[in-house]
BATORTOR-631051 format. One record per residue (C-alpha): x, y, z; residue number from 1; residue in three letters. Coordinates in nm, 4 decimals, always signed. Layout:
# BATORTOR-631051
((X Y Z) NUM "ala")
...
//
This chain:
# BATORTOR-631051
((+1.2569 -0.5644 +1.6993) 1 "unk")
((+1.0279 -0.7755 +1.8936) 2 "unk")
((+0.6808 -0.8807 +1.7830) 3 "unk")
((+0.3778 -0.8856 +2.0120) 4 "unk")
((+0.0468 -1.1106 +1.9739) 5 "unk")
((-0.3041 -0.9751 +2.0822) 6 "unk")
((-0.5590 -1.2809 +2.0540) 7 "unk")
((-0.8623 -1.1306 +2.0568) 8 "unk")
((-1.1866 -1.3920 +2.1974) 9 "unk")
((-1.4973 -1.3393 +2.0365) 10 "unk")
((-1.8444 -1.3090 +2.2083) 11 "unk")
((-1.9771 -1.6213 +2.0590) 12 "unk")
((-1.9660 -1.9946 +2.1627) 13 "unk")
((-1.8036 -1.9322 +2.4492) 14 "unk")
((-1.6561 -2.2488 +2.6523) 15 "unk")
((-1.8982 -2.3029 +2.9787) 16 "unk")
((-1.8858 -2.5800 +3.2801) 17 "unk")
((-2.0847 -2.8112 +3.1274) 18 "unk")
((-2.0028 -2.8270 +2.7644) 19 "unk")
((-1.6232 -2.8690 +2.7396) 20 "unk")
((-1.6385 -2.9310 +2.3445) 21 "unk")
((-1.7649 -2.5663 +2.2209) 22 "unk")
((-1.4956 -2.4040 +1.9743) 23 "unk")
((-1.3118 -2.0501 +2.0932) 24 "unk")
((-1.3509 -1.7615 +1.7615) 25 "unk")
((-1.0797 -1.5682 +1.7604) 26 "unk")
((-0.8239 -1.3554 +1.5788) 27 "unk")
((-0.4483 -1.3043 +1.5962) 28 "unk")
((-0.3358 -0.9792 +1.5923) 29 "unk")
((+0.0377 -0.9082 +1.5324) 30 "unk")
((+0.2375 -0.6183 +1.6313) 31 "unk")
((+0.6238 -0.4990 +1.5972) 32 "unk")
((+0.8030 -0.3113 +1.8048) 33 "unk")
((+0.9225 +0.0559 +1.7277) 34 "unk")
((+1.0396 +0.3386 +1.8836) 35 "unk")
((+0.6641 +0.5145 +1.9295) 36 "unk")
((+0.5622 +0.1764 +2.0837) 37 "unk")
((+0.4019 -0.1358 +1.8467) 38 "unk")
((+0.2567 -0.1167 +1.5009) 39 "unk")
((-0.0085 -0.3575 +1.3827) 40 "unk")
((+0.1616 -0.5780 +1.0905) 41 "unk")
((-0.1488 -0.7944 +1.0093) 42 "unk")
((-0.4585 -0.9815 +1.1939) 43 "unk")
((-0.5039 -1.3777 +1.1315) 44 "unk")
((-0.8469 -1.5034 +1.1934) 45 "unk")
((-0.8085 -1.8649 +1.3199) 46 "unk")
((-0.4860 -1.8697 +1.3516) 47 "unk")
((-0.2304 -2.2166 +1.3622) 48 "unk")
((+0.0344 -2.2760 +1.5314) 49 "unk")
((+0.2949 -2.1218 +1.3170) 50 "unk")
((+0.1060 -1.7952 +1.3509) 51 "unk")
((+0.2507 -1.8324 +1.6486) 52 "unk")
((+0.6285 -1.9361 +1.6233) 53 "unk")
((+0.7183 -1.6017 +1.5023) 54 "unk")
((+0.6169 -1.4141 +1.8393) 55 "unk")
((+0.8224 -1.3394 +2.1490) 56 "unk")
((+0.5270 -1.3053 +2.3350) 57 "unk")
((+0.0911 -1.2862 +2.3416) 58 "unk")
((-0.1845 -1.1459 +2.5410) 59 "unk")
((-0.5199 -1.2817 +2.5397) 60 "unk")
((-0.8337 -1.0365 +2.5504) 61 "unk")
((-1.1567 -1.1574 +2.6548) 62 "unk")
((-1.4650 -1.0268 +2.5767) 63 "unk")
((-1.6881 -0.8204 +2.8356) 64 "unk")
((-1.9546 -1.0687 +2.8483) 65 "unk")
((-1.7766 -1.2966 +2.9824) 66 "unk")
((-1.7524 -1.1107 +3.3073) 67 "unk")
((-1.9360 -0.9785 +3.6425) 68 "unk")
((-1.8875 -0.6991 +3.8483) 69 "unk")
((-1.9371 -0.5715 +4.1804) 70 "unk")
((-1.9163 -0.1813 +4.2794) 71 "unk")
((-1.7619 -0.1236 +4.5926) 72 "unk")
((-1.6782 +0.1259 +4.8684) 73 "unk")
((-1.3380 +0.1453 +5.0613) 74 "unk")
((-1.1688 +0.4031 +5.2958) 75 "unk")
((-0.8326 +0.3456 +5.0343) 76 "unk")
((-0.6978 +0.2903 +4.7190) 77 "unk")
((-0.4012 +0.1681 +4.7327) 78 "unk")
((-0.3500 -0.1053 +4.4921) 79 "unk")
((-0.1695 -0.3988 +4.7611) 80 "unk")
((-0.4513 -0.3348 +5.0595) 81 "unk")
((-0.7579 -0.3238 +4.7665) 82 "unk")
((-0.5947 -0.7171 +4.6526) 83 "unk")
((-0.6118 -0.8394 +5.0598) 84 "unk")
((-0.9644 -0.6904 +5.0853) 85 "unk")
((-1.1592 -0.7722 +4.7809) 86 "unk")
((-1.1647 -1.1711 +4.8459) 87 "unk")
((-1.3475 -1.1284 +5.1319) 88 "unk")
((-1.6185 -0.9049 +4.9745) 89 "unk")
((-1.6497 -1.1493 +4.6608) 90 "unk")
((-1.6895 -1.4186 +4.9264) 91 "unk")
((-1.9763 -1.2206 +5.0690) 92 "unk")
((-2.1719 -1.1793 +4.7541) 93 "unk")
((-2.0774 -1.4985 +4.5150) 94 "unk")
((-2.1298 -1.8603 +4.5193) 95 "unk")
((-1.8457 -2.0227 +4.5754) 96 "unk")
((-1.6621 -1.7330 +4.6968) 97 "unk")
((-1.3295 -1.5703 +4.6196) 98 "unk")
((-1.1279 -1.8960 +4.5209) 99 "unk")
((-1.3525 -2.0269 +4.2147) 100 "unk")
((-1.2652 -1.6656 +4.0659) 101 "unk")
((-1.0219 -1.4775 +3.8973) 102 "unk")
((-1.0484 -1.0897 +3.9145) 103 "unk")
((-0.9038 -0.7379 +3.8856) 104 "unk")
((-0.9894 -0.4241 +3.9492) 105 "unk")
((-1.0405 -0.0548 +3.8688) 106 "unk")
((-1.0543 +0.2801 +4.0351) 107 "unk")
((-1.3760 +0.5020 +3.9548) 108 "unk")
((-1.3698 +0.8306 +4.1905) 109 "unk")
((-1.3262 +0.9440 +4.5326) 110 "unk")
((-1.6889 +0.9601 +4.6136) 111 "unk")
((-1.5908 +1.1983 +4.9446) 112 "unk")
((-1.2925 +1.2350 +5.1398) 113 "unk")
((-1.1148 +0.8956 +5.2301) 114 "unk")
((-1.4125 +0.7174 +5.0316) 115 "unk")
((-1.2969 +0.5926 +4.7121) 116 "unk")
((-1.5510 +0.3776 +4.4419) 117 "unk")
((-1.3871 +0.0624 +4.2983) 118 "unk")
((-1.5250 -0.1431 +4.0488) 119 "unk")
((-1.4244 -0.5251 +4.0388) 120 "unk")
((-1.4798 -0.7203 +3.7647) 121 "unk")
((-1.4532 -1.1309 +3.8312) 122 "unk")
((-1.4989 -1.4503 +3.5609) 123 "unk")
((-1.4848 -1.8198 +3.6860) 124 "unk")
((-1.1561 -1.9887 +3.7399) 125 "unk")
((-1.2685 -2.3335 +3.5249) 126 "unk")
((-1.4008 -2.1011 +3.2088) 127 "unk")
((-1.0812 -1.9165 +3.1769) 128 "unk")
((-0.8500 -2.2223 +3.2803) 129 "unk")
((-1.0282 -2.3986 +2.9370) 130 "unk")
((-0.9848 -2.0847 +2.7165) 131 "unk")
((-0.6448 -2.0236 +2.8386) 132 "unk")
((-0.5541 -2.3890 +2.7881) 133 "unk")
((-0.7264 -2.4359 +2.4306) 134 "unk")
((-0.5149 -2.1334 +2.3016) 135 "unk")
((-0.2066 -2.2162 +2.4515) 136 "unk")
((-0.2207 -2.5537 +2.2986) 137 "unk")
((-0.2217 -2.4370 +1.9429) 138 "unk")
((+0.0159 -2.1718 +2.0256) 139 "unk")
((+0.2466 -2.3517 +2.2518) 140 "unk")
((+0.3144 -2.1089 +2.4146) 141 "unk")
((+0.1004 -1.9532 +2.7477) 142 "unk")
((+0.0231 -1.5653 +2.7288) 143 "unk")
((+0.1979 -1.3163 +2.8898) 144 "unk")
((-0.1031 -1.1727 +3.0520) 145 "unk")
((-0.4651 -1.1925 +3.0272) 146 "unk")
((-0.6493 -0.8732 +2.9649) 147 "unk")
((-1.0288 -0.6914 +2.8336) 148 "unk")
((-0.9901 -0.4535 +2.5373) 149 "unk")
((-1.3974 -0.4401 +2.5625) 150 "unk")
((-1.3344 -0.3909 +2.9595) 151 "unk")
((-1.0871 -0.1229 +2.9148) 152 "unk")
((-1.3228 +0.0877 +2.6344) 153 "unk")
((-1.5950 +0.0103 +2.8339) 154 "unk")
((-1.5076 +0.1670 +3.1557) 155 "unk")
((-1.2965 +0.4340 +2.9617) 156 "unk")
((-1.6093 +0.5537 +2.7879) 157 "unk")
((-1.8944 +0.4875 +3.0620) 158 "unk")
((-1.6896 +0.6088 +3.3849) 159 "unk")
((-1.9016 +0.8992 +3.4943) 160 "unk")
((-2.2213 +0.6304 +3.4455) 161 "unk")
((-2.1155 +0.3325 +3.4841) 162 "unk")
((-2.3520 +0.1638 +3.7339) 163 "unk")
((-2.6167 +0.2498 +3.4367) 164 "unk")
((-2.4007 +0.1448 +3.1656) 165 "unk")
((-2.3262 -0.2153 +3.3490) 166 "unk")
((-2.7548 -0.2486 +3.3471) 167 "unk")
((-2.7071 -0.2277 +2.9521) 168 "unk")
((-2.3871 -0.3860 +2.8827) 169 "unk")
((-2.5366 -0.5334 +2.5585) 170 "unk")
((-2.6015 -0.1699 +2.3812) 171 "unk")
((-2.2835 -0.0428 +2.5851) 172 "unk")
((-1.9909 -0.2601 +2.4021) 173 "unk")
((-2.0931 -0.2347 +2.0116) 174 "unk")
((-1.7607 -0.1503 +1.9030) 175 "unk")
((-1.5589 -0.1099 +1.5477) 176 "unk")
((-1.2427 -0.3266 +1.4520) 177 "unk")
((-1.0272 -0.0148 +1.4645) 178 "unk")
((-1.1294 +0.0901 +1.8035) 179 "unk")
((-1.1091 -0.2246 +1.9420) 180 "unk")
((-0.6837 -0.2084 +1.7967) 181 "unk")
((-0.6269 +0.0951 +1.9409) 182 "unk")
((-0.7046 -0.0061 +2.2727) 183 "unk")
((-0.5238 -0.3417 +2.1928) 184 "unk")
((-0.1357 -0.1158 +2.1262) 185 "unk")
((-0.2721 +0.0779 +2.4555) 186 "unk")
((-0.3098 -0.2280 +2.6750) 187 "unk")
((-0.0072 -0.3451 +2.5313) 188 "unk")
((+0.2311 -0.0522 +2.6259) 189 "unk")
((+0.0117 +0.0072 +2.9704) 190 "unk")
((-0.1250 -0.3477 +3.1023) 191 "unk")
((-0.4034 -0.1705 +3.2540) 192 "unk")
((-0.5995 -0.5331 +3.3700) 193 "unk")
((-0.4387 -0.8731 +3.4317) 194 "unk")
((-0.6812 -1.1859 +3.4662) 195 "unk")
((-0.3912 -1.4205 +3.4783) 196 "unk")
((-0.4869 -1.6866 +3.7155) 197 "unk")
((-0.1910 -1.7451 +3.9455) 198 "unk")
((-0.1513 -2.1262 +3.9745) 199 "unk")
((-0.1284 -2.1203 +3.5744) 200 "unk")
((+0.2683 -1.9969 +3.5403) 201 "unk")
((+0.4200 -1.8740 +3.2758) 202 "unk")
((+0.6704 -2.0204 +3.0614) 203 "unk")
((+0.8992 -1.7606 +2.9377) 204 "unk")
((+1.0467 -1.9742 +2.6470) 205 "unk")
((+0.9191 -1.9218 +2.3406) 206 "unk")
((+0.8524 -2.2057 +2.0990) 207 "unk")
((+1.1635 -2.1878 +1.8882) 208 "unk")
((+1.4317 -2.1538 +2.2341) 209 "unk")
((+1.2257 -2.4931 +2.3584) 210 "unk")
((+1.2849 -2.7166 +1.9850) 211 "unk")
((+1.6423 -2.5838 +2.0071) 212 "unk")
((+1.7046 -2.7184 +2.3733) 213 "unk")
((+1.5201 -3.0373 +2.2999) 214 "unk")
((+1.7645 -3.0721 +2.0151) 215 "unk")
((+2.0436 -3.0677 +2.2147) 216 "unk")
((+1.9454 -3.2828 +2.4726) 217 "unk")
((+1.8737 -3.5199 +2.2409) 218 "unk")
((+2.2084 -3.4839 +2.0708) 219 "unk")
((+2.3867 -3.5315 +2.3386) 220 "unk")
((+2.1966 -3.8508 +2.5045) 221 "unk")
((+2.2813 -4.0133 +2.1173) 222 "unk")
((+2.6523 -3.9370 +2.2290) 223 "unk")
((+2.6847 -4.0456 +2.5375) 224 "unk")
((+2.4615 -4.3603 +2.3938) 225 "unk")
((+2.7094 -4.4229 +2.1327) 226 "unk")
((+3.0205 -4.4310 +2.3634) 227 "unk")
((+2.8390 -4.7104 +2.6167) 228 "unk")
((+2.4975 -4.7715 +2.5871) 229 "unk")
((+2.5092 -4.9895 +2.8928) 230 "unk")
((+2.7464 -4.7543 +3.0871) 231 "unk")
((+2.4797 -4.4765 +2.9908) 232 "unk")
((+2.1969 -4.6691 +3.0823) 233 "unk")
((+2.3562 -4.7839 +3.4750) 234 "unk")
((+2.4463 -4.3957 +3.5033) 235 "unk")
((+2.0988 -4.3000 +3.4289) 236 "unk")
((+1.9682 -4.5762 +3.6508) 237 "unk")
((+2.2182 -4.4474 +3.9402) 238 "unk")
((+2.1334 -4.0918 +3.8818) 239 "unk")
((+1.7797 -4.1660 +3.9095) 240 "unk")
((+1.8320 -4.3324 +4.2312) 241 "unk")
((+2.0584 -4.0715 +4.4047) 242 "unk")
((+1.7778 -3.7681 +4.3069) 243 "unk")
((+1.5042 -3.9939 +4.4410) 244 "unk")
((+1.7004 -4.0406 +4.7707) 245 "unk")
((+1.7546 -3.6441 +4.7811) 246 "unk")
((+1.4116 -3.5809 +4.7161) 247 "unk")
((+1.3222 -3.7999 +4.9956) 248 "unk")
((+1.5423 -3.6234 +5.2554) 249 "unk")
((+1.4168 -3.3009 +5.1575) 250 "unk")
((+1.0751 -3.4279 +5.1918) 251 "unk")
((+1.1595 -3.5250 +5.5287) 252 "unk")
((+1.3971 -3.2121 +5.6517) 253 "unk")
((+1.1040 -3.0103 +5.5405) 254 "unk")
((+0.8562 -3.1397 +5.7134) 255 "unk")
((+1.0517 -3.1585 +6.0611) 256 "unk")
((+1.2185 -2.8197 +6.0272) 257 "unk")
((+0.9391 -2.6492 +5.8391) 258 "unk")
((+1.0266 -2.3286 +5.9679) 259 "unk")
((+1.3601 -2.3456 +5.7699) 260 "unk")
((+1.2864 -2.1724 +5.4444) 261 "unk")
((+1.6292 -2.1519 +5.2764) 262 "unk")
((+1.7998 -2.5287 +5.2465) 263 "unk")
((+2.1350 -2.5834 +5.0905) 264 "unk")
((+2.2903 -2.8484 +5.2750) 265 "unk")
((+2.0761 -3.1080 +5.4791) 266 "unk")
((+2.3384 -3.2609 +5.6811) 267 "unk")
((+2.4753 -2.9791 +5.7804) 268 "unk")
((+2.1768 -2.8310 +5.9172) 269 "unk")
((+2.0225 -3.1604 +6.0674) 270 "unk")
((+2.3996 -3.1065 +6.2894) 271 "unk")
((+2.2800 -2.7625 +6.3608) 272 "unk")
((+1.9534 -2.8307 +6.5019) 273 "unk")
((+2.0785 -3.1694 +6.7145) 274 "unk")
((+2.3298 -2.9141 +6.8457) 275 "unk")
((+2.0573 -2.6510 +6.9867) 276 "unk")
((+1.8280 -2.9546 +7.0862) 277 "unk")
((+2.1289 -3.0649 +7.3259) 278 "unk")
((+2.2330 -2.7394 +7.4123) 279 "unk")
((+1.8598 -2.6689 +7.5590) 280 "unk")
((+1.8386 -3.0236 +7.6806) 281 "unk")
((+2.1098 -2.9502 +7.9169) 282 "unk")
((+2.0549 -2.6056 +8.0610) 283 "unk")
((+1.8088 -2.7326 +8.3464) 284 "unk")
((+2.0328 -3.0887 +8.3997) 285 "unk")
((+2.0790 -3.1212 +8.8037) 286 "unk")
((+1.8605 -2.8679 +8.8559) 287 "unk")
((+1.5500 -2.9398 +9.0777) 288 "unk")
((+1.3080 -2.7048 +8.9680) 289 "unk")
((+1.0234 -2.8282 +9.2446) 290 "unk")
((+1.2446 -2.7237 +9.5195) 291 "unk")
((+1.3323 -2.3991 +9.3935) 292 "unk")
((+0.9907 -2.3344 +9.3542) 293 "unk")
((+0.8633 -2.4450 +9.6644) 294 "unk")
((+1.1590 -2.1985 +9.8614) 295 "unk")
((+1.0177 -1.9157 +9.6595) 296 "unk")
((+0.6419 -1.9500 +9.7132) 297 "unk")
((+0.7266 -1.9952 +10.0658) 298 "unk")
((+0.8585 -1.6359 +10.1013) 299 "unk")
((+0.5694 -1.4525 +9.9418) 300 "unk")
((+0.5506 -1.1378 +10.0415) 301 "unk")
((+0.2798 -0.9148 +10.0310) 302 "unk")
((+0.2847 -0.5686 +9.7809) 303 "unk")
((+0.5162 -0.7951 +9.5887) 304 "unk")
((+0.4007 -0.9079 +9.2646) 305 "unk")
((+0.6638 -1.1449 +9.0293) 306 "unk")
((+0.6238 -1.0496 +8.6953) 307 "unk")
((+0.8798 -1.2852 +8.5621) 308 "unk")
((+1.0760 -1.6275 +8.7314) 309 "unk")
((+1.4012 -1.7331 +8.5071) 310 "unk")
((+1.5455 -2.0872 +8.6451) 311 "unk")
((+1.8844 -2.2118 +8.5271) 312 "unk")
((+2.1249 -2.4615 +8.6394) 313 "unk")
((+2.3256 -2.2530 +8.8065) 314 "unk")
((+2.1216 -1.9286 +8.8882) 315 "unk")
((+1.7620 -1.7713 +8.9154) 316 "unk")
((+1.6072 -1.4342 +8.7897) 317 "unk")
((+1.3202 -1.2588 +8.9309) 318 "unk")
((+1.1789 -0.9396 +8.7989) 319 "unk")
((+0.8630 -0.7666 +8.9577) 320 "unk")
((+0.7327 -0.4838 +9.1270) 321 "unk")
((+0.7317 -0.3587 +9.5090) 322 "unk")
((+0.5713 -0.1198 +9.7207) 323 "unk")
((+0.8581 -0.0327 +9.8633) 324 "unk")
((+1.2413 -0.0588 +9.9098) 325 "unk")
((+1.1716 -0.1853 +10.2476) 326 "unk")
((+0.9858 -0.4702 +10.1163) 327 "unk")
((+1.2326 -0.5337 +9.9136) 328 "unk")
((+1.4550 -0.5805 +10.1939) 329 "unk")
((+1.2222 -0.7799 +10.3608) 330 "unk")
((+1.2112 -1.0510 +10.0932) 331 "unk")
((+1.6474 -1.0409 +10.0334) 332 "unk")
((+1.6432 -1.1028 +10.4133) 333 "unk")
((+1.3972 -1.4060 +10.3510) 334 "unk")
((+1.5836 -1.5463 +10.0920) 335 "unk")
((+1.8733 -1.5063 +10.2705) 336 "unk")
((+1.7454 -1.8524 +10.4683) 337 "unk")
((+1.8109 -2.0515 +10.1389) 338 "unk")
((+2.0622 -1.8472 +9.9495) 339 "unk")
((+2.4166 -1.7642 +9.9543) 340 "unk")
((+2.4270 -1.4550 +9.6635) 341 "unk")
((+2.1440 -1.2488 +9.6704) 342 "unk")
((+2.1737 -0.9392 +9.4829) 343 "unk")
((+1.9190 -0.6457 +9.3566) 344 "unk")
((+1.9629 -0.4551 +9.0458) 345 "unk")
((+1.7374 -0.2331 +8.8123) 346 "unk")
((+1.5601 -0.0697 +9.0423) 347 "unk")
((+1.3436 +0.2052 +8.9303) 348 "unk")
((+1.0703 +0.3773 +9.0977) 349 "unk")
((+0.7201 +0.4114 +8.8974) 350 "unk")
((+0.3942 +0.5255 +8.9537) 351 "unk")
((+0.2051 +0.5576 +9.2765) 352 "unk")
((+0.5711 +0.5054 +9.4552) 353 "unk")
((+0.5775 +0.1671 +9.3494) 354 "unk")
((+0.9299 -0.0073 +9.2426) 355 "unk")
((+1.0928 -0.2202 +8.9613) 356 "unk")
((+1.3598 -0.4971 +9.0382) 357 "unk")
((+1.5079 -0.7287 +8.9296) 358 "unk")
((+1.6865 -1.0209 +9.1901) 359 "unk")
((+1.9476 -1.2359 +9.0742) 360 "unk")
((+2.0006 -1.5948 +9.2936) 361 "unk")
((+2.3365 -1.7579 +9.2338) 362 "unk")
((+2.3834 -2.1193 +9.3926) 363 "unk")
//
């Protein structure tokens, strides 16, 4: 069975921007897995590192003072549209705006029909950056997600009040140990909030798979070591060389093909693109686009209108619209002065009369 952490901040000396040395309080709580969901197995307060080595994975809670909030209104609530418009109202009403921030949000009521009340609650990037990274050094490992047991009670418990419950948060989140546990197995099992910033990823490997793999690697750099130290050491050297040079031509493929998104073989598609850059390079050779033009603007007609002109080496396009199928004889006659093969197609009558056509010019 796996085991779960729940590391549980405390409301007191909390890390802020300006004093970087104040000292996180918090306890460990450990879970197992079973088939009704995870069982509390013992809580650590302070714990060390090898607290830690016997978990596959942690969540951090952080307490509710840490936090704002903003009540807002929207015309939706669908989760992925309520995450593109929520920056832009936390850039409205907070120093700093949307990017210094990391936030989440919850779903109160449907005030009226296609009116729905959110509540979004928002901490600042650089406080929870430190407390992530102060507890992920002594665990070595980063949580899985970052959550708010007092958040989750909170709202759970003051949802039909909440604007007046957010005026006294301080008499609102006096909560027991054993409360505060059973919302911990709940969040667990539900992952009702998620403050995990996004540049912080992370690492899947727990702290026992990463000592194992360093092992090996450095087993195996004492063997190849042992066979030729100097051979090893001129491979190494090499190898270093070849994935710098690599490195460099994807720097440089990416940034003159930057619309390519999938890259497997440089070379190859580097020939690709000179390819299409000749192939286009050569569709209007010995073709003199001035005098084409000039012919054509010679022969205007009016009641015709040329929606689109198409000029290639070896023919010419015109699509428009007429007033007529007489003036479209007119201009064919007119172009007849320049041109050998003049021929009409797609002609389709509209409104008011008026007709669609399309000319095609061969030299």
């Amino acid at each position: 069975m796996r085991k779960a952490g729940f590391v549980e901040i405390k409301p007191l000396n909390l890390p802020d921007k300006q004093n970087t040395n104040d000292e996180l309080i918090y306890i460990l709580h450990i879970f197992t897995e079973t088939k009704n969901g995870y069982e509390l197995i013992k809580s650590v307060d302070t714990p060390t590192t090898s607290d830690f080595q016997e978990l596959d994975f942690y969540y951090l809670s952080l307490p509710i003072k840490l936090f704002n909030f903003r009540l807002l209104e929207f015309p939706f609530k669908e989760k992925d549209k309520l995450k593109k418009v929520i920056p832009y109202e936390l850039d409205r009403y907070t120093l700093g705006g949307s990017k210094e921030l990391v936030y989440d949000h919850l779903l109160l009521k449907e005030k009226e029909k296609n009116l729905y009340e959110i509540l979004v609650a928002y901490i600042d990037k650089k406080i929870l950056t430190k407390i992530i990274k102060k507890i992920s050094d002594i665990a070595e490992l980063k949580p899985l997600s970052v959550t708010s047991l007092e958040l989750t009670h909170f709202f759970n418990k003051h949802k039909d009040a909440l604007a007046f419950a957010l005026l006294n948060i301080e008499e609102s989140t006096s909560e027991d140990n054993k409360t505060m546990l059973s919302n911990a197995i709940e969040t667990l099992q539900k992952y009702p909030l998620n403050f995990y910033p996004e540049e912080v990823a992370y690492l899947q490997k727990t702290t026992k798979e990463t000592k194992k793999i360093n092992l090996l690697l450095t087993l195996l750099l004492l063997f190849f070591l042992s066979i030729n130290i100097n051979l090893g050491f001129k491979i190494f050297i090499k190898n270093a060389e070849v994935s710098n040079l690599k490195n460099q031509i994807r720097t440089i493929y990416t940034s003159t093909f930057p619309e390519d998104k999938k890259i497997s073989d440089e070379l190859y598609q580097i020939k690709s693109h000179m390819k299409n850059i000749s192939e286009k390079a050569n569709i209007l050779v010995g073709t003199n686009v001035l005098e084409h033009l000039r012919k054509l603007s010679n022969k205007e007609k009016k009641g015709i209108v040329v929606e689109e002109l198409n000029i290639e080496k070896e023919m010419i396009t015109i699509k428009g619209v007429a007033n007529s199928i007489s003036e479209l004889d007119d201009l064919k006659k007119s172009l007849s002065n320049f041109y050998r093969e003049i021929s009409l197609s797609d002609i389709k009558t509209i409104n008011e009369n008026k007709v669609l056509f399309t000319i095609t010019i061969k030299e």
